[in-house]
N, C-alpha and C positions, 0 to 999 in steps of 0.2 A: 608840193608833196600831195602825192594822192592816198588819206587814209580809210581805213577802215574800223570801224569801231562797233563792239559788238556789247548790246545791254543798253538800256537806255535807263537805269535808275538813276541813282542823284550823281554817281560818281559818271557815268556813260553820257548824261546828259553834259556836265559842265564839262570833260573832255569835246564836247561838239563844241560847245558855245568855243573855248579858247584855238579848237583847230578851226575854226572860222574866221575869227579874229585877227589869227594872223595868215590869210590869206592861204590857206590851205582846200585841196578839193575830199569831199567829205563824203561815205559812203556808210548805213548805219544800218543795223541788222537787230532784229528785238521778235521775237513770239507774241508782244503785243500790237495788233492791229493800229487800238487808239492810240498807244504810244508813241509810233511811227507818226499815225496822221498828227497829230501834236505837234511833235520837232520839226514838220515841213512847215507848219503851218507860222513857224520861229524862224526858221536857217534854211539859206537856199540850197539842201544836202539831199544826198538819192537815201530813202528808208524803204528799207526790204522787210515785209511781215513776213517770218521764215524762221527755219533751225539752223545756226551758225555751224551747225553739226554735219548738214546738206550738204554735200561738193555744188552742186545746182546752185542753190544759193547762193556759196562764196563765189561761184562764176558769173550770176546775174548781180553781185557789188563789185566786180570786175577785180578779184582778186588777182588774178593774173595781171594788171599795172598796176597794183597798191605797190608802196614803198614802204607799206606800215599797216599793221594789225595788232588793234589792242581791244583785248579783251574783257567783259569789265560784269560781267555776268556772277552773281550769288552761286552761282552754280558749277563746283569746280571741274566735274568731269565735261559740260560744256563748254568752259575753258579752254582745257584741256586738249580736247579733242582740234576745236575749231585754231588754235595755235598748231596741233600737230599739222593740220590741212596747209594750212598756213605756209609753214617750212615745206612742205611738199610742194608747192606753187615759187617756193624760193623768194617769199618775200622778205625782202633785206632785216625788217626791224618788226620781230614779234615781241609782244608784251602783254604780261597776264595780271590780274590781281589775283592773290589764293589765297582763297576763305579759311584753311584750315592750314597749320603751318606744317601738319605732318604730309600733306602731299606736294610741299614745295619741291623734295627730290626729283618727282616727277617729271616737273615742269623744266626744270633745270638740267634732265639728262635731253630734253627736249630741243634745248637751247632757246630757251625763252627767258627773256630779260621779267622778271617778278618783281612784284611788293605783296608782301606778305601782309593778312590777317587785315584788310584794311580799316575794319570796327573798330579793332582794337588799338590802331596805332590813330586813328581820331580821336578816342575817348583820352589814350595816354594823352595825347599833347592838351587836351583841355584842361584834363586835370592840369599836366604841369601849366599852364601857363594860368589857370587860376591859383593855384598856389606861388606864384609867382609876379607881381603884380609890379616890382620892378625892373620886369623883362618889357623893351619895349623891342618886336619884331621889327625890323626895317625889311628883310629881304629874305627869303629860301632858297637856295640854291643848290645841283647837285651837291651831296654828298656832305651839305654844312647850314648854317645859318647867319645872316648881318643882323646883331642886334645894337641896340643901345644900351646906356646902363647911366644913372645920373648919382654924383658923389655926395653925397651927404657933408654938409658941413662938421661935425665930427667924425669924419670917419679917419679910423687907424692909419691910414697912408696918406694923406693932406701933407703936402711938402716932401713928401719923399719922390724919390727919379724912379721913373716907370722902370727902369731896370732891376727896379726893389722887389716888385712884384711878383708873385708866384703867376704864373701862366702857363701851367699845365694845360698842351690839347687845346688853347686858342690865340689867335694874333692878334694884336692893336692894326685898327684900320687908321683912325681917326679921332681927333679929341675938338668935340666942340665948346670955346670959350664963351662966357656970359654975355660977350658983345658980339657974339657971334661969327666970332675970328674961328677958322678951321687949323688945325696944327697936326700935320701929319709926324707924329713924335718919335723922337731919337731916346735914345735909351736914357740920354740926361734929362729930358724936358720932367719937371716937376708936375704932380700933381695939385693940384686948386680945388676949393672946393664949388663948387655950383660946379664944376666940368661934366660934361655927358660925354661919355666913352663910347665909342663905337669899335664893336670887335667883329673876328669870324669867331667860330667855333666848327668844330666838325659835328654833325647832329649826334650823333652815338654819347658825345660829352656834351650834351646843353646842361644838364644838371650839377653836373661837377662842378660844368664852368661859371655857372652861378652860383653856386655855394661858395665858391673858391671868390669870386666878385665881391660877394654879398659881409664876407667876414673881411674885406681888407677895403672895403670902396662905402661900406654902410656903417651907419654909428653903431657904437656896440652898445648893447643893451645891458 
């Protein structure tokens, strides 16, 4: 796939590093000089010092064979803009980040694929998962989460059948035993304690689904 990536701050840069990674051709466009000569001097990627604003521009990153334009710039009407070029060149998969959540309509009459507010949806999951410290992540994935979760020897649900459980909004993937037996669980299999639970959740419910976890899988206090 041939991308296009606009912004080289922290979120523009680690987008190059993983469109590199998996063997993708990479094309990166930034207002900063240094910042271009920088990332070449990392990844073997074309860096355009320019305005993603510029038609010129997106034509010397060769937006006409991109498959992909993501925009990742502070700057929403830069964004913006460089997305709308973007669809006008017809390329398949445009994607923006928006700084502010009141112009996300915008971007979406655009038809650009968004993640909103991205400050603030980093700060939330720190917090949550600092306040959280028996959340063990395994995996992110569209639109959900693979965590772990480990039983407390007194906890409320020790010998009862997973079908006891309240599981609002996530699934049982997997239950790892103390000798390290995997037991992909029917609705009779019991719960033990030392068991590490592996579930999804959908992201919108990670909270619920640990609270909900946390009062039948942890010792009560």
């Amino acid at each position: 796939m041939y991308v296009i990536i606009i912004g080289l701050g922290g979120i523009g840069r680690a987008l190059v590093a993983m469109s590199v990674e998996n063997g993708n051709s990479v094309a990166v466009i930034d207002h900063d000089e240094g910042r271009c000569n920088e990332i070449i001097d990392h990844y073997d990627v074309l860096a355009i010092a320019g305005n993603a604003t510029d038609k010129s521009i997106l034509l010397d990153a060769g937006i006409e064979r991109a498959q992909a334009l993501v925009a990742t710039t502070s700057d929403d009407a830069v964004n913006l803009m460089a997305c709308w070029l973007a669809k006008k060149f017809a390329v398949p998969n445009v994607v923006s980040i928006v700084n502010q959540n009141q112009h996300s309509e915008m971007f979406k009459e655009v038809g650009v694929h968004i993640s909103e507010n991205p400050d603030e949806l980093v700060a939330e999951r720190l917090y949550f998962w600092s306040d959280n410290t028996d959340l063990h992540q395994l995996a992110s994935i569209p639109g959900g989460s693979i965590f772990e979760v480990d039983v407390d020897d007194d906890a409320p649900m020790i010998d009862h059948e997973i079908k006891e459980l309240d599981v609002a909004d996530f699934v049982f993937i997997a239950i790892k035993r103390e000798k390290g037996d995997i037991i992909i669980p029917s609705g009779k299999v019991r719960i033990r304690k030392g068991d590490n639970i592996i579930v999804f959740t959908k992201k919108d419910a990670e909270k619920e689904c640990l609270n909900i976890l946390n009062r039948q899988l942890k010792k009560s206090v």
